[in-house]
Short mmCIF file of the C-alpha atoms (twelve columns), coordinates in Angstrom:
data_MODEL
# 
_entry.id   MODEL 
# 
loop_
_atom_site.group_PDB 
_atom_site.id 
_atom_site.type_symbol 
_atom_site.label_atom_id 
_atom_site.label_alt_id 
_atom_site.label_comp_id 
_atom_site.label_asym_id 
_atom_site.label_seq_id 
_atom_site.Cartn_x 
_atom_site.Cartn_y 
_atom_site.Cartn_z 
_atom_site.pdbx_PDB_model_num 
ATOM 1   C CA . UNK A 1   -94.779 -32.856 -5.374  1 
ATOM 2   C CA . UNK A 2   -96.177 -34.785 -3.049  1 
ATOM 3   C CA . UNK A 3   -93.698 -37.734 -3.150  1 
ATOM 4   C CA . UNK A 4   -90.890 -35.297 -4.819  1 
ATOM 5   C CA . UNK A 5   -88.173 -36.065 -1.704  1 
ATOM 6   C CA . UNK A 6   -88.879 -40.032 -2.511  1 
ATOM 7   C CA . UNK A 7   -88.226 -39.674 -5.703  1 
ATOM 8   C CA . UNK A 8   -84.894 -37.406 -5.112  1 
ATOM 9   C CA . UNK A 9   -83.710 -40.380 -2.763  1 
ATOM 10  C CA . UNK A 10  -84.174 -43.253 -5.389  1 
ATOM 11  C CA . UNK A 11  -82.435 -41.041 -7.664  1 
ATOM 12  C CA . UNK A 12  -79.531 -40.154 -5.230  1 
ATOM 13  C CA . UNK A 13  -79.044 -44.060 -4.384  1 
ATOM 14  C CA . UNK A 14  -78.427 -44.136 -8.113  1 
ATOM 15  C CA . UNK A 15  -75.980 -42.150 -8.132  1 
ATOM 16  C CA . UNK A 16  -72.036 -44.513 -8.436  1 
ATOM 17  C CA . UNK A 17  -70.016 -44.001 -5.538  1 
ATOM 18  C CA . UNK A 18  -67.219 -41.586 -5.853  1 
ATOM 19  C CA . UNK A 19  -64.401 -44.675 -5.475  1 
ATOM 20  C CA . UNK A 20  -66.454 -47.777 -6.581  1 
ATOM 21  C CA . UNK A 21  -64.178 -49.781 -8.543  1 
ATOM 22  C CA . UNK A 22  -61.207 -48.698 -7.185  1 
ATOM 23  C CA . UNK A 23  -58.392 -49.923 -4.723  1 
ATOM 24  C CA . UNK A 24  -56.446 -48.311 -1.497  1 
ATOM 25  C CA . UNK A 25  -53.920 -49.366 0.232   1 
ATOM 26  C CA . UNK A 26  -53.592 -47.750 4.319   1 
ATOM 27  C CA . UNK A 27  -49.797 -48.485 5.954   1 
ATOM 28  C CA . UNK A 28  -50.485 -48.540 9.796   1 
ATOM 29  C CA . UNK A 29  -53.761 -50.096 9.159   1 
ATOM 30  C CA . UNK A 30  -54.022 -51.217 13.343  1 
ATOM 31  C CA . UNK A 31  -54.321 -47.333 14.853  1 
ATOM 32  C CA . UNK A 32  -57.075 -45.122 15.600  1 
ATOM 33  C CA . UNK A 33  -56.216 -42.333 12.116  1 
ATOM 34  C CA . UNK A 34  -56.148 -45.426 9.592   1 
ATOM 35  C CA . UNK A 35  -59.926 -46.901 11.414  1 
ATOM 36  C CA . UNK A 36  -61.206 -43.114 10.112  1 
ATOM 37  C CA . UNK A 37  -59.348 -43.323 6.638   1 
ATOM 38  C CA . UNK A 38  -60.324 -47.026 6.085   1 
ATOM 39  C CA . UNK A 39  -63.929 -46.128 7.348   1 
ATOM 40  C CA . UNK A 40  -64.194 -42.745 4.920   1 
ATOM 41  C CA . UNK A 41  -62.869 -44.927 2.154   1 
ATOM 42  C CA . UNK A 42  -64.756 -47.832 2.483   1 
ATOM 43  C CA . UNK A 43  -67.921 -45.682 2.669   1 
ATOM 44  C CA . UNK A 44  -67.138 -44.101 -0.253  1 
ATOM 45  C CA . UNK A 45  -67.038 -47.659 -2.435  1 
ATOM 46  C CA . UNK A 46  -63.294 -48.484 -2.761  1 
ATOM 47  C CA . UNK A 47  -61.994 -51.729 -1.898  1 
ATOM 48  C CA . UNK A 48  -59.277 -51.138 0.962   1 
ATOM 49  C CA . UNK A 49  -56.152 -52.912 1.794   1 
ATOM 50  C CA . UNK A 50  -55.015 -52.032 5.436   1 
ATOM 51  C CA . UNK A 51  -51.798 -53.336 6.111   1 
ATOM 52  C CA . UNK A 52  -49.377 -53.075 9.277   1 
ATOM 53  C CA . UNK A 53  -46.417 -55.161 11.339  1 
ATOM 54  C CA . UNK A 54  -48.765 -55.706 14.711  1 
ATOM 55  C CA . UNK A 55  -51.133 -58.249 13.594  1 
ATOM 56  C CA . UNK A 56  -53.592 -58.362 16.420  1 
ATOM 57  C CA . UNK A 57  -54.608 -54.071 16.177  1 
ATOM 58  C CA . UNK A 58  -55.085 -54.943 12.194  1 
ATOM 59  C CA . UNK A 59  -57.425 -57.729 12.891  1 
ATOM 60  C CA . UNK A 60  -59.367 -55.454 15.212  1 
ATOM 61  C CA . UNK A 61  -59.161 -52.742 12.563  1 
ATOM 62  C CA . UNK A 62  -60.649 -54.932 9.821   1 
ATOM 63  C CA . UNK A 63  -62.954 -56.954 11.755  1 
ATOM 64  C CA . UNK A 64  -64.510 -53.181 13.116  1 
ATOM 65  C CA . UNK A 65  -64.670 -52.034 9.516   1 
ATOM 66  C CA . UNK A 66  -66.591 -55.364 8.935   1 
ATOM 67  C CA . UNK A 67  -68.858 -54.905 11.091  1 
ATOM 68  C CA . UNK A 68  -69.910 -51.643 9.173   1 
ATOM 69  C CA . UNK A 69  -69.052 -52.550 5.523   1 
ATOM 70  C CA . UNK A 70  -69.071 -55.410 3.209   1 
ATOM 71  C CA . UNK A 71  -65.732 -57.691 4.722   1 
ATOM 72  C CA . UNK A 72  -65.053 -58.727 0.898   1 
ATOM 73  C CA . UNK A 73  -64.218 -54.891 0.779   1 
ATOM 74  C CA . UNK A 74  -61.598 -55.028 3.235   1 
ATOM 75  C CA . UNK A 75  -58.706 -57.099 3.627   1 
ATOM 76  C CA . UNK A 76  -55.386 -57.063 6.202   1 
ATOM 77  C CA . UNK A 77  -51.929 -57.103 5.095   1 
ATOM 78  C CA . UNK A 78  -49.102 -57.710 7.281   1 
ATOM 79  C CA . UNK A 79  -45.956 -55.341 6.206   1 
ATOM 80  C CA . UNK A 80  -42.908 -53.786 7.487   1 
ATOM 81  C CA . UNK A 81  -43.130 -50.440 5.649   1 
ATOM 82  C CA . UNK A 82  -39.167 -50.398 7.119   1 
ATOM 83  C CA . UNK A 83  -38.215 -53.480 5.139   1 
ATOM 84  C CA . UNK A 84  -38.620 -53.150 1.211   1 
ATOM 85  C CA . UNK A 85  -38.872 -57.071 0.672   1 
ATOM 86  C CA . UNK A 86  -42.241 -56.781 2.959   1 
ATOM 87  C CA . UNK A 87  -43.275 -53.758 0.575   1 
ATOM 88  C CA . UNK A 88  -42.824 -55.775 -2.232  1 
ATOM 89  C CA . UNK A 89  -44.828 -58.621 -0.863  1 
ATOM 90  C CA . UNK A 90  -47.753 -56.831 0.106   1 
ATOM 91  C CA . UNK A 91  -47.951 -54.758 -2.802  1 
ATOM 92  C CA . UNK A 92  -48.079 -57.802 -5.290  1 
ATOM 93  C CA . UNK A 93  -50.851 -59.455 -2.528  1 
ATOM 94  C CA . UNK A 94  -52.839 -56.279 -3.416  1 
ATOM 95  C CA . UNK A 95  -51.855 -56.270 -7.377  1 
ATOM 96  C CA . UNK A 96  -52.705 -60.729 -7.307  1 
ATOM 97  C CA . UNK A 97  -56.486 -59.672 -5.517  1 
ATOM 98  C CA . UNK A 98  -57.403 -56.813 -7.188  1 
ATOM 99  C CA . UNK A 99  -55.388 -56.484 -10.691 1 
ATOM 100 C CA . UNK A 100 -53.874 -52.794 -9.596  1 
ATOM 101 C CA . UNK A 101 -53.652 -49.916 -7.325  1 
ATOM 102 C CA . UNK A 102 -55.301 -46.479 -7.562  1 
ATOM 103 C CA . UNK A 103 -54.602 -45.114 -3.727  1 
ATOM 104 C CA . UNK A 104 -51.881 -45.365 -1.494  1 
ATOM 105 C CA . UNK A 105 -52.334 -43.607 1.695   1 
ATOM 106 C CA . UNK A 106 -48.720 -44.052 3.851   1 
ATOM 107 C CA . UNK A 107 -49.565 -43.336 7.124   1 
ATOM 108 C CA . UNK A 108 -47.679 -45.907 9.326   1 
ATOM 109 C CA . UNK A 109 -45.854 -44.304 12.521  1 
ATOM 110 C CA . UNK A 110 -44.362 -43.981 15.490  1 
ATOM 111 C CA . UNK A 111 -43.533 -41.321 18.007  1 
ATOM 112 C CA . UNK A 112 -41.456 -41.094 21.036  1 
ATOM 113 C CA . UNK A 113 -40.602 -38.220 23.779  1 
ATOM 114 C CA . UNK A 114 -37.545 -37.054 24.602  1 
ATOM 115 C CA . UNK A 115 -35.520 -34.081 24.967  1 
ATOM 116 C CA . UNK A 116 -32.327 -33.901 21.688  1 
ATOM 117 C CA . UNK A 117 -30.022 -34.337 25.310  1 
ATOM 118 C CA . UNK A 118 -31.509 -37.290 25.807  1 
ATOM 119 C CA . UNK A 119 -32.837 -38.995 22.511  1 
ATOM 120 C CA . UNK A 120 -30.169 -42.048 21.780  1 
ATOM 121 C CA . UNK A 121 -29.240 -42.664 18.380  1 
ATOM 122 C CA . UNK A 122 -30.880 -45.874 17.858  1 
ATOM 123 C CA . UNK A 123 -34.191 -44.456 19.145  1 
ATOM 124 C CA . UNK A 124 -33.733 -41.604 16.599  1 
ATOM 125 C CA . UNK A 125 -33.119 -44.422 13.776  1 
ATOM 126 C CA . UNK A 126 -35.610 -46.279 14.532  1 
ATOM 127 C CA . UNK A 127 -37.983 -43.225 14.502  1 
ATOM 128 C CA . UNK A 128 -36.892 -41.969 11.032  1 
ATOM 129 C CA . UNK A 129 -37.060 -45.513 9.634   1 
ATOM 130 C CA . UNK A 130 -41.237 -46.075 10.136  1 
ATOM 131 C CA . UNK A 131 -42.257 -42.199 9.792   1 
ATOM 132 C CA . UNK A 132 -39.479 -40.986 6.678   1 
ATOM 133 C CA . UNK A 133 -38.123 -44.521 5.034   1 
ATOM 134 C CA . UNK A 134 -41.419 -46.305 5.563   1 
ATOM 135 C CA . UNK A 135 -43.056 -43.920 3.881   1 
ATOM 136 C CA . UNK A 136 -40.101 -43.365 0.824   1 
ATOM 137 C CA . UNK A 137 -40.585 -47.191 1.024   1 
ATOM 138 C CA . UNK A 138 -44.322 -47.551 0.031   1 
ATOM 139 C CA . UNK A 139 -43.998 -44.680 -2.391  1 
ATOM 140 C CA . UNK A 140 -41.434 -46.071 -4.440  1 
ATOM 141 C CA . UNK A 141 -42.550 -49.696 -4.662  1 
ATOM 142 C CA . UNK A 142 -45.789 -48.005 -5.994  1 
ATOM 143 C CA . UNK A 143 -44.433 -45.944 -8.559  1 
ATOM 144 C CA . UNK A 144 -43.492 -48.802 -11.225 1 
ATOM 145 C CA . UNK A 145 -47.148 -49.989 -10.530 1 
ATOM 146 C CA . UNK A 146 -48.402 -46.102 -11.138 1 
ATOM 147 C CA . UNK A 147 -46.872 -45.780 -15.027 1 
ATOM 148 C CA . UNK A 148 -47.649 -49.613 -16.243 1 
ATOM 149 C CA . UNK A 149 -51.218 -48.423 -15.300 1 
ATOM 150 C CA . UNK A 150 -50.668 -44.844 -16.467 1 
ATOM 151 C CA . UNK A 151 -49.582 -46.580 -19.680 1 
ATOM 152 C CA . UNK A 152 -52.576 -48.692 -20.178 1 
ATOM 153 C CA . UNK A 153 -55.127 -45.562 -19.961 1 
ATOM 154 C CA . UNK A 154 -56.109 -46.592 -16.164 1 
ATOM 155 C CA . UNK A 155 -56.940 -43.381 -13.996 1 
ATOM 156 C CA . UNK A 156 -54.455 -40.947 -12.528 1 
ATOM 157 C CA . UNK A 157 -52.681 -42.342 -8.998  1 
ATOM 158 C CA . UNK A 158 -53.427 -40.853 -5.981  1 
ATOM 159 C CA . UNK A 159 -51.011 -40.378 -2.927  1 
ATOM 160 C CA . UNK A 160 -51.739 -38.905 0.226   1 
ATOM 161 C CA . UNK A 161 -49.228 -38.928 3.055   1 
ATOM 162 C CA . UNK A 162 -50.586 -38.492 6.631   1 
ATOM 163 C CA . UNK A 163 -48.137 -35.787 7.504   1 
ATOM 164 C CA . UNK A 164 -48.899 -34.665 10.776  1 
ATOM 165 C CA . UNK A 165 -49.180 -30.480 12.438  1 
ATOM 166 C CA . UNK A 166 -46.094 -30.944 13.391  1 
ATOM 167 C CA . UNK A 167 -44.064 -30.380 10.529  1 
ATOM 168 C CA . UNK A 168 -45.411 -26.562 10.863  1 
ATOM 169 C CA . UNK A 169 -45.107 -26.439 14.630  1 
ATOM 170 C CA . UNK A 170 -42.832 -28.536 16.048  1 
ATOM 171 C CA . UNK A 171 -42.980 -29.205 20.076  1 
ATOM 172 C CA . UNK A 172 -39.837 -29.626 22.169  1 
ATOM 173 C CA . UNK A 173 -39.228 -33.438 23.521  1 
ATOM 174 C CA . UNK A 174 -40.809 -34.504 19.878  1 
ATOM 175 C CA . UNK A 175 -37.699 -34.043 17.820  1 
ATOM 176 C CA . UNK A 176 -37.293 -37.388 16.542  1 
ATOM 177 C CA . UNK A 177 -41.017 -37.763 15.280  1 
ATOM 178 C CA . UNK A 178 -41.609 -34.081 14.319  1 
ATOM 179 C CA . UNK A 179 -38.074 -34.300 12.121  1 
ATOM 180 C CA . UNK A 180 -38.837 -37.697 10.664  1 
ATOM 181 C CA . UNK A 181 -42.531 -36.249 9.865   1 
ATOM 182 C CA . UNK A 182 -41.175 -33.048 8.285   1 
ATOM 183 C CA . UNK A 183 -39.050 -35.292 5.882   1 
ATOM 184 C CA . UNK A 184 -42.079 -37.301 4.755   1 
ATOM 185 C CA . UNK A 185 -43.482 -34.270 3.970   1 
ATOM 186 C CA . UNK A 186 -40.631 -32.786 1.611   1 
ATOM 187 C CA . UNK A 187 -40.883 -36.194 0.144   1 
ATOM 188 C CA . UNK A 188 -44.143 -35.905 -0.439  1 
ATOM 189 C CA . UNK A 189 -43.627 -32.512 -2.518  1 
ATOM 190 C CA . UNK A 190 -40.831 -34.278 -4.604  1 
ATOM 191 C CA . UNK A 191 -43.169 -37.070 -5.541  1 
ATOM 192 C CA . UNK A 192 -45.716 -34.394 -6.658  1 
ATOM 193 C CA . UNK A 193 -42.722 -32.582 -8.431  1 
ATOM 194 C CA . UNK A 194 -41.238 -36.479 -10.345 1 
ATOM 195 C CA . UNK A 195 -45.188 -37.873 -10.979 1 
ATOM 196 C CA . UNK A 196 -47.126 -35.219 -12.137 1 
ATOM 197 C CA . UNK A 197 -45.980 -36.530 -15.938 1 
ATOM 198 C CA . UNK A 198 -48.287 -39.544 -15.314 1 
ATOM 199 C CA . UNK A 199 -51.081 -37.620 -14.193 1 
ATOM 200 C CA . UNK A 200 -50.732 -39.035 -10.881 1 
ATOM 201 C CA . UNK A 201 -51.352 -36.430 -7.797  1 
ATOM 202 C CA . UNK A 202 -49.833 -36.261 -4.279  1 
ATOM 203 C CA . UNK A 203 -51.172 -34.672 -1.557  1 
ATOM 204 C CA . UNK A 204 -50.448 -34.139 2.716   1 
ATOM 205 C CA . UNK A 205 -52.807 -34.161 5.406   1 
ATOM 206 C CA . UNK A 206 -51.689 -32.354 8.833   1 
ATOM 207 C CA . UNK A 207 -53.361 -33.111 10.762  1 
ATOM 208 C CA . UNK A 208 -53.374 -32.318 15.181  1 
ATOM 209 C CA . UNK A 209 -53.746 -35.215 17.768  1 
ATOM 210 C CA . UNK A 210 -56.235 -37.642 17.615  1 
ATOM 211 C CA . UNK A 211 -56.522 -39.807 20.366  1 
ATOM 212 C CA . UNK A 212 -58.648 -42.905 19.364  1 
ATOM 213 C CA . UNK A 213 -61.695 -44.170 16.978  1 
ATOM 214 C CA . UNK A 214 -64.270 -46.012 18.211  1 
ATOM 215 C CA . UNK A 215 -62.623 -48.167 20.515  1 
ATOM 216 C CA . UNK A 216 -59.024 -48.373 18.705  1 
ATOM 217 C CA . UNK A 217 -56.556 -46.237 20.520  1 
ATOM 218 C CA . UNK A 218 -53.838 -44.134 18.129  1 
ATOM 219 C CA . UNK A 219 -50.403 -45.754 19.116  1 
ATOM 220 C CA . UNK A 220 -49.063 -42.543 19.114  1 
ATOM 221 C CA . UNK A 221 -50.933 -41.408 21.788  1 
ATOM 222 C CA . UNK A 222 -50.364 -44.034 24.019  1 
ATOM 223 C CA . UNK A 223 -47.443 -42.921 23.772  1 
ATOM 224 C CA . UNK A 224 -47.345 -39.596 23.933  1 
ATOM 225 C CA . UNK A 225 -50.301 -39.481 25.990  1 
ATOM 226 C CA . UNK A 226 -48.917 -40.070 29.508  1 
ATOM 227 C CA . UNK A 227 -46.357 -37.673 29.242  1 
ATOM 228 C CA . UNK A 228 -48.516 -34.497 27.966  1 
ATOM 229 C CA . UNK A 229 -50.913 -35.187 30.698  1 
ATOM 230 C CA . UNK A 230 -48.337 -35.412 33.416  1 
ATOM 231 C CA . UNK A 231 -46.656 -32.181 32.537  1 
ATOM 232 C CA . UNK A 232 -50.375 -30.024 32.224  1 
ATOM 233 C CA . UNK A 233 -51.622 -32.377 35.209  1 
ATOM 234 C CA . UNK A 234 -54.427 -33.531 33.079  1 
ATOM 235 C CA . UNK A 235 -56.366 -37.041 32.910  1 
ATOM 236 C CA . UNK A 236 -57.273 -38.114 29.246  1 
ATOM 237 C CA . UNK A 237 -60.579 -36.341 29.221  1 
ATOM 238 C CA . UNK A 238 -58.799 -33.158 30.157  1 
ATOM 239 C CA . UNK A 239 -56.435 -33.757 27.329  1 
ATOM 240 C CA . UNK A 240 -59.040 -34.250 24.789  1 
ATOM 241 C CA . UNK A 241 -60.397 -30.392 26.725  1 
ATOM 242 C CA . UNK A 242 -57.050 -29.205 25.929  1 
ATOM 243 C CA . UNK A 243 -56.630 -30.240 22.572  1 
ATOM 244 C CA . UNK A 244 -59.748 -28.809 21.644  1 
ATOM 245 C CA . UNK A 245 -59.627 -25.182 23.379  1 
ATOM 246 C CA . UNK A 246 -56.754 -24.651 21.684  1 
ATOM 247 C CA . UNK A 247 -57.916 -24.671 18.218  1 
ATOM 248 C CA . UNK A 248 -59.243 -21.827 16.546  1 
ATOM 249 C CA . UNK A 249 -62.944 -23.535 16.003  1 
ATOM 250 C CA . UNK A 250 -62.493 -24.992 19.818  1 
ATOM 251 C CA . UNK A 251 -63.383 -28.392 18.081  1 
ATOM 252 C CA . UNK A 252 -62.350 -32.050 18.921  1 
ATOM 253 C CA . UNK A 253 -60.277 -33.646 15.575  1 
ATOM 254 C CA . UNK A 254 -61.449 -37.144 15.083  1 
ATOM 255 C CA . UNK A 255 -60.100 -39.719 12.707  1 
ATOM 256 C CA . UNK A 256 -62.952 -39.427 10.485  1 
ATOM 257 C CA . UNK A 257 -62.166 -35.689 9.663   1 
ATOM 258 C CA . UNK A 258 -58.755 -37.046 8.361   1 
ATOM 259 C CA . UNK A 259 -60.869 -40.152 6.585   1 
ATOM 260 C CA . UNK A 260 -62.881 -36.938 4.540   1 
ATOM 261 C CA . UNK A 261 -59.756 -35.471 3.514   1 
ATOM 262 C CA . UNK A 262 -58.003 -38.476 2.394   1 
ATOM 263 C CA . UNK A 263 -61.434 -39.031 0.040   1 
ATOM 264 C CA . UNK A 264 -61.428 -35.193 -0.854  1 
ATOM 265 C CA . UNK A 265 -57.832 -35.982 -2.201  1 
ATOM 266 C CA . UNK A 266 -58.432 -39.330 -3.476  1 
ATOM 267 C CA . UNK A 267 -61.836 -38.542 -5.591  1 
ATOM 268 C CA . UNK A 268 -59.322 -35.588 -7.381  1 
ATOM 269 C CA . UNK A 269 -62.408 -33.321 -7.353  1 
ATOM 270 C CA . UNK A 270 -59.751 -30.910 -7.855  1 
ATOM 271 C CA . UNK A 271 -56.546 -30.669 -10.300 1 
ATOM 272 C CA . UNK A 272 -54.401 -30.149 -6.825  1 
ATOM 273 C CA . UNK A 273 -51.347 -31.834 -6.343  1 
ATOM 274 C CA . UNK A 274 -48.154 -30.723 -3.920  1 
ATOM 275 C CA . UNK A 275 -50.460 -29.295 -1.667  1 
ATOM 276 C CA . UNK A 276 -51.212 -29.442 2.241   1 
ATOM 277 C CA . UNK A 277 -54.731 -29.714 3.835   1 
ATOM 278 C CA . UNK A 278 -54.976 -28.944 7.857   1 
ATOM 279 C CA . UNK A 279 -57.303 -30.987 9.579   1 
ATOM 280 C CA . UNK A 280 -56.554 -29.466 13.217  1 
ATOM 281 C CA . UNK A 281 -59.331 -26.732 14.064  1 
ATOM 282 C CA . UNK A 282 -57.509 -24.097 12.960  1 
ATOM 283 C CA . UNK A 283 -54.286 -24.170 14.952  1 
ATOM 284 C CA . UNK A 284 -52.316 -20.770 13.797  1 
ATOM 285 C CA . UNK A 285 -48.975 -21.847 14.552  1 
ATOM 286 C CA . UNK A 286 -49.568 -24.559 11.977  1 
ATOM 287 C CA . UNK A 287 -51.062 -22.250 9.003   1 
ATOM 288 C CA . UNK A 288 -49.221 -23.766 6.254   1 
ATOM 289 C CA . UNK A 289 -46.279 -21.364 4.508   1 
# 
C-alpha cells in the first residue's frame, strides 16, 4: 500500500489519450478562443491544424502551442474560410499531411458595433460572410471527406461550431455579428439533421466574452472592447469585473473552458448530436430553448 499512488500513476500514464491518432482542424486559428481549443486539443493527443487569413496572429498561435506541445503536432494553415478555393486548399494540405480528418472546429470571426441605423450594407456583408458563409464554407468542403471515411470504417466525424451567447441573447449595436452567429447556429442543427446517417455528430458551443489567452488577444474584443468600456466607463480590468459579476457562478470564462468543451464534444463520450453547451457562468438570458 505503501507505494499504491505510484503504482496508480504508472498505470494512469498508460492509459491512450482520448484523441491520439486523430486530426483537427481550428478556422480562426490567430485569436485568443482558438489558443484554448488548440491548447485543450493538443493536450488531449490530436494532431491540430490551425488555420486563418492573418498570418502573423497564427504564427504566434502555433509557435505558443509549441512552446507547450510537441510542434510536429501542430501546424498553420493560411485560409479564407470566405473564399471556397482557399477551403479547398487547406483542406487537401490537411488530407496530403495527415491522410484524413476527424474534427473540424469552425470558429473563425468577426464582430463589429453599430446601431441597424447605422450598420452599412457592406459592413453587414462582410460580417455574414466570415461568421455564417465561412462557417457553411468549412462544413461543406468537409462533408465529401466525412462519407469517403465513413465508407472505409474510419470513426464517426465530429463538428463543433463556436456559436457564441449571443444567438440566445442578442445585445443592441451587435446586430450584424449576433445575426450572422445565430445563422451558424441553425446551420449547425441542419448539419446534425443531413449527417447523422454517417454517424458523424455536430455540436455548438456558446459561449460569453473572452477577452484573451495567455498573451493572444480575441480579435473580437479588440473590437468590441473599447466601445463596452466607454459606455459602462470601465478600463479592461473592470470589464473582465463586469463580465464576471454578471454570471450566475460570478466566474471569469477563459478560452480553455471553451478548449474542454470542444474535447467533451470531440471525444463523443456521449451519443449527443444537435445540441448546445453554454460555457458562460450561467448567464440566464442565454439558457438555451
Amino acid at each position: 500500500m505503501e507505494y499504491w499512488s505510484l503504482e496508480q500513476s504508472k498505470l494512469q500514464k498508460g492509459r491512450p489519450l482520448p484523441l491520439a491518432g486523430r486530426s483537427a482542424l481550428v478556422t480562426g486559428g490567430g485569436g485568443a478562443i482558438a489558443c484554448g481549443i488548440g491548447r485543450k486539443l493538443l493536450a488531449a493527443g490530436a494532431k491540430v491544424f490551425l488555420t486563418d487569413i492573418d498570418n502573423k496572429r497564427l504564427d504566434k498561435v502555433c509557435e505558443l502551442l509549441a512552446r507547450e506541445f510537441d510542434p510536429a503536432q501542430i501546424s498553420g494553415i493560411t485560409m479564407d474560410v470566405t473564399d471556397s478555393a482557399s477551403v479547398h486548399n487547406g483542406l487537401q494540405e490537411i488530407i496530403l499531411s495527415c491522410g484524413g480528418l476527424d474534427i473540424l472546429v469552425p470558429n473563425a470571426g468577426m464582430a463589429h458595433v453599430a446601431t441597424l441605423a447605422d450598420l452599412d450594407e457592406s459592413t453587414f456583408r462582410k460580417v455574414l460572410d466570415v461568421n455564417l458563409l465561412g462557417v457553411f464554407q468549412v462544413i461543406k468542403a468537409a462533408i465529401p471527406i466525412f462519407k469517403r471515411q465513413a465508407r472505409s470504417g474510419h470513426i464517426a466525424a465530429q463538428i463543433i461550431i463556436n456559436s457564441s451567447k449571443n444567438v440566445f441573447a442578442p445585445g443592441a449595436a451587435f446586430g450584424a455579428y449576433s445575426a450572422s452567429k445565430a445563422g451558424a447556429h441553425q446551420l449547425g442543427k441542419i448539419a446534425a439533421l443531413e449527417l447523422a446517417e454517417i454517424g458523424a455528430r455536430v455540436n455548438m458551443i456558446n459561449a460569453d466574452g473572452i477577452f484573451d489567452d495567455h498573451c493572444i488577444s480575441s480579435g473580437l474584443w479588440d473590437v468590441v472592447g473599447p466601445d463596452r468600456m466607454r459606455s459602462r466607463n470601465l478600463d479592461p480590468e473592470g470589464l473582465k469585473e463586469y463580465y464576471r459579476n454578471r454570471n450566475l457562478l460570478k466566474t471569469e470564462v477563459l478560452a480553455d473552458h471553451v478548449g474542454n468543451g470542444v474535447v467533451f464534444f470531440a471525444s463523443g463520450l456521449t451519443p449527443t448530436t444537435g445540441a448546445t453547451l453554454p460555457i458562460d457562468g450561467g448567464v440566464a438570458s442565454a439558457f438555451p430553448r
